[in-house]
C-alpha positions in Angstrom: 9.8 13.2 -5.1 9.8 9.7 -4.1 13.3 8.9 -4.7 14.8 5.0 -4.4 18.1 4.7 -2.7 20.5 1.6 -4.0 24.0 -0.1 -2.8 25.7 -2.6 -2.3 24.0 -5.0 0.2 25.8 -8.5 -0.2 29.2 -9.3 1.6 31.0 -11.8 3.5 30.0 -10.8 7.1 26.6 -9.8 9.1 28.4 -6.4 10.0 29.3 -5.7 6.6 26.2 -5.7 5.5 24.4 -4.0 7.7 27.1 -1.3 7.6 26.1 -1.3 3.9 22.6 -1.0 4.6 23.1 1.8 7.4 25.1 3.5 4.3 21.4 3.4 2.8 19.7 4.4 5.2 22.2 7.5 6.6 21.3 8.0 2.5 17.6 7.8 2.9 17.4 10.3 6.4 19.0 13.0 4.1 16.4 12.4 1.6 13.8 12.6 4.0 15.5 16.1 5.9 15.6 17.7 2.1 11.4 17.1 1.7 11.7 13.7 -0.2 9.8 10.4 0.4 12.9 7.5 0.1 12.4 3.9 -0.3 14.9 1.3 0.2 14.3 -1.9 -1.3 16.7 -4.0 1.2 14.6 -2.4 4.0 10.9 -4.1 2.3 12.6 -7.2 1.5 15.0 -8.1 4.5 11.6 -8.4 7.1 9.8 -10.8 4.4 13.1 -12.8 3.7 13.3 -13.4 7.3 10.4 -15.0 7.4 10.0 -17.1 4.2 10.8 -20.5 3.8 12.3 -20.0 -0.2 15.4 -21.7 -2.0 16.6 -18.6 -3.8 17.1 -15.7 -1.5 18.6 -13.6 -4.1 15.7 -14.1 -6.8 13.2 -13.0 -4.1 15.3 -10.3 -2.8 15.2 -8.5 -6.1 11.5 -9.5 -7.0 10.9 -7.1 -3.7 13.0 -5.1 -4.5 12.8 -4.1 -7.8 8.9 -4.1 -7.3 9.4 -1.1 -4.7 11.7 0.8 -7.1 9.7 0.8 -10.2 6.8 3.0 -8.3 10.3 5.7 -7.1 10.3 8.9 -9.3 14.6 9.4 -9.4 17.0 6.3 -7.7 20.2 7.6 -5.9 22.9 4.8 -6.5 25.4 5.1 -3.8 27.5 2.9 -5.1 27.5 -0.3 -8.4 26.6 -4.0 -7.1 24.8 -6.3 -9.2 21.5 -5.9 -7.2 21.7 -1.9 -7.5 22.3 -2.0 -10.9 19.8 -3.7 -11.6 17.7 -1.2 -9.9 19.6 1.5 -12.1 18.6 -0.4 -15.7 15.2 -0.5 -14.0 14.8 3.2 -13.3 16.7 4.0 -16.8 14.0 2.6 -18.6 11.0 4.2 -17.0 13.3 6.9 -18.2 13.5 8.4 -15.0 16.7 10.2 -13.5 19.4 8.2 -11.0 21.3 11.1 -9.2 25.0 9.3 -7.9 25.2 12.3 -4.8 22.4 13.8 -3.1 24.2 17.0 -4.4 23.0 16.6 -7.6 19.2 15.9 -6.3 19.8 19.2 -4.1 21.3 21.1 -7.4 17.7 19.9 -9.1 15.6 21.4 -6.3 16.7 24.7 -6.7 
């Protein structure tokens, strides 16, 4: 399965954030060890963002992102934040599932 993995990314400090987005990808490197393809929106987005001369970061940021998430089959939500809730709503109504541990993703595998 190609499963989407969402958190929080915003916060006050550069080493918050990326401890957020290392929370992702720690996420994502499970996925990957258990036979699933993750994506991470942060991860396509953060390179571009870098790079772009735009006015609204967040807008962009969750263009990206929620482009890369609606082609996931599941999301796993580590945790609520406006941006991975959105993501959520997104996957909810392709009516696929969001899994909230990657025990429930393991308890769908067997």
């Amino acid at each position: 399965m190609i499963i989407g993995v969402a958190g929080p990314y915003s916060a006050p400090t550069a080493q918050q954030r990326q401890q957020n987005l290392d929370a992702m990808n720690e996420a994502a490197a499970k996925l990957l060890e258990l036979g699933h393809t993750p994506i991470i929106g942060m991860n396509a987005a953060l390179p571009v963002l870098a790079k772009a001369n735009i006015s609204d970061v967040y807008k962009a940021t969750m263009e990206i992102s929620l482009a890369v998430i609606s082609a996931c089959d599941a999301l796993l939500l580590l945790a609520e934040s406006p941006g991975a809730n959105k993501e959520r709503d997104l996957i909810h109504a392709q009516g696929k599932p969001v899994f909230t541990s990657i025990n429930q993703i393991i308890a769908v595998q067997k």
